[in-house]
N, C-alpha and C positions, 0 to 999 in steps of 0.2 A: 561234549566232544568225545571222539571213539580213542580215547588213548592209544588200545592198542596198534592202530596202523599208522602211530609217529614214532612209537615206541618200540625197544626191544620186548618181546613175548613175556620175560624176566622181572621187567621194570618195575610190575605190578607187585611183585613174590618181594625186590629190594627191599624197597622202602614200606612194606605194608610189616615187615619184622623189624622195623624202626621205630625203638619207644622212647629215644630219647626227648628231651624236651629244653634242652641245652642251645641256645641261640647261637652259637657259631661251630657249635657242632652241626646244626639242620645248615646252616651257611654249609659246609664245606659238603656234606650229603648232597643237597641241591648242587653243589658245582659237580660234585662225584658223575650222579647219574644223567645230567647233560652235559658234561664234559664234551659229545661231540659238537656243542651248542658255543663252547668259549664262552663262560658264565665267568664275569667277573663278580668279586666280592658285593660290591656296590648293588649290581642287578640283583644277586644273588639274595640279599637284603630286603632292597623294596620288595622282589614278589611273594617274598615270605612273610613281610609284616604285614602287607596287602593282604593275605589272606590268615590271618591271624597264628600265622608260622603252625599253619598245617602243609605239611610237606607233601602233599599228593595234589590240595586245590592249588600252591604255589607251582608244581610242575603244570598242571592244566592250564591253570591262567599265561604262564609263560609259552605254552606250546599254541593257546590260543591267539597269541598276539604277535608272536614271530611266525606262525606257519599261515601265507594267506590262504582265503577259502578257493577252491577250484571253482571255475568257471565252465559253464560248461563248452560244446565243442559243437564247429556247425564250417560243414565243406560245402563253398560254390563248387557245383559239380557241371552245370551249363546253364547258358541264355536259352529261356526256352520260348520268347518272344516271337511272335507270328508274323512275315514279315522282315525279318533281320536284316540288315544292311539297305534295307530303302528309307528314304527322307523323309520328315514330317514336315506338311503346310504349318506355318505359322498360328501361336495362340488355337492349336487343336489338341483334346484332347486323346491321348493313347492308352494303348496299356502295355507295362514293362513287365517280361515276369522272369522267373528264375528257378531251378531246380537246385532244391538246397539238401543237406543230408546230417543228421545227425550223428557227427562222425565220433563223439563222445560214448563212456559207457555209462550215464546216468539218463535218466527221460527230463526232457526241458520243465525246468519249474515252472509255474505262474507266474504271469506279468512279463513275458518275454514280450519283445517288441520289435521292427527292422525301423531304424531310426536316419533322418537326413543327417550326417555329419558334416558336409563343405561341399564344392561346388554354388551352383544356382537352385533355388528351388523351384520347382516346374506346379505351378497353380497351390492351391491351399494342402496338399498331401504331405508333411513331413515325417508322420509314424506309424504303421500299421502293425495291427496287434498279430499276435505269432501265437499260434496251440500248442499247448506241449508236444513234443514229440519223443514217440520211443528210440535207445540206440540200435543206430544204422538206420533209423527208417530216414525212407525221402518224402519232399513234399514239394507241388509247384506252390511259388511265394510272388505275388502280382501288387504292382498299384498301379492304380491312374493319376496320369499324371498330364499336364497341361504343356504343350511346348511356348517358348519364347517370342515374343513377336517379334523380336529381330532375327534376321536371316544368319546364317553361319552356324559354327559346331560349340554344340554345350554338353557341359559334363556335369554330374552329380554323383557326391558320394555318400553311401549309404552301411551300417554297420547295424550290427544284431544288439541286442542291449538289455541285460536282466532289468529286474524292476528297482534294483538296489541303484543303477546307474553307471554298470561297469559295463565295459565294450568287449564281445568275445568274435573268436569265426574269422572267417575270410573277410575282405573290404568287396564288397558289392556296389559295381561302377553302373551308373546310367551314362551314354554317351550317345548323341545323337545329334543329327543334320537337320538344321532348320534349312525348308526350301518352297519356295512358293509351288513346285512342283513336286513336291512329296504326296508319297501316296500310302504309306504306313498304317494311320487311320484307316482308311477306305476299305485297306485289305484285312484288318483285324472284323472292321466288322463285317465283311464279308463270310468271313470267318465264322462268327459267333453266328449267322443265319444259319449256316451249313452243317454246324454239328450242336448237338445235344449231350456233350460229352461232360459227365462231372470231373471237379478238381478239387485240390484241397486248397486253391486259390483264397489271399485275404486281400482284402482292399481297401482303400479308404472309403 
């Protein structure tokens, strides 16, 4: 853990001229220098006997278990689906896609994923793997996805997801019209005849 950026610049210079070895003296030290923490006696106690009442891994271990880890950060920035507001025929498949942005200042770790959270699921598609990406860069984010064979409006929602199993970013909505007269399909692959255009598209 980077102490310094939970810490005062000081913190380290404190307690590293601290030789005592006196067990409720290192108690009131630990409450001393997180004081902005509201360390009672008790707490104060366990993480210092936890770590063998060494006063520096007791402030690490404490900083590591109150402060959680950052997540990182991801903006829907638009629909960028071919086709937008026309209906899909029934049990066809399409493709959804989105422009997303790494609105964070760290590059996306490994094992990031765009996962189904609720809604309907539209065919076997519920997670598509995500590349790291640098901050601020953008990228088009796609699946195929299978519409419903009953007629009317369905929704799907979908969120970004380390590989640990935490949910970060904006809520990414699939929302579309089943209709026996949808032409949505027809016009994406019309689409995909017409251009030869690369993307940083993932899919199932």
């Amino acid at each position: 853990m980077d102490v310094d950026n939970d810490l005062d610049q000081n913190l380290l210079q404190q307690f590293s001229c601290m030789g005592t070895t006196d067990k409720d003296d290192l108690v009131k030290q630990l409450q001393r220098l997180l004081a902005g923490n509201q360390l009672n006696e008790t707490t104060a106690t366990f993480f210092l006997d936890m770590n063998n009442w060494n006063l520096q891994a007791a402030i690490c271990s404490y900083l590591d278990f109150e402060v959680p880890h950052k997540l990182p950060s991801m903006a829907l920035l638009c629909d960028s689906t071919i086709g937008e507001g026309e209906s899909v025929p029934p049990n066809t498949k399409f493709q959804k896609s989105w422009n997303i942005q790494n609105s964070g200042t760290e590059t996306w770790p490994e094992g990031i994923c765009l996962k189904h959270t609720g809604g309907i699921t539209m065919g076997d598609c519920v997670s598509v793997p995500v590349p790291q990406l640098p901050p601020k860069d953008t990228m088009e984010l796609s699946v195929i996805l299978t519409s419903p064979t009953e007629l009317g409006v369905f929704q799907s929602k979908w969120r970004m997801m380390t590989s640990t199993g935490s949910y970060f970013g904006d809520i990414i909505w699939v929302i579309i019209t089943v209709s026996e007269s949808g032409t949505l399909a027809v016009t994406q692959q019309l689409h995909q005849l017409s251009t030869s255009q690369s993307s940083d598209v993932q899919m199932c």
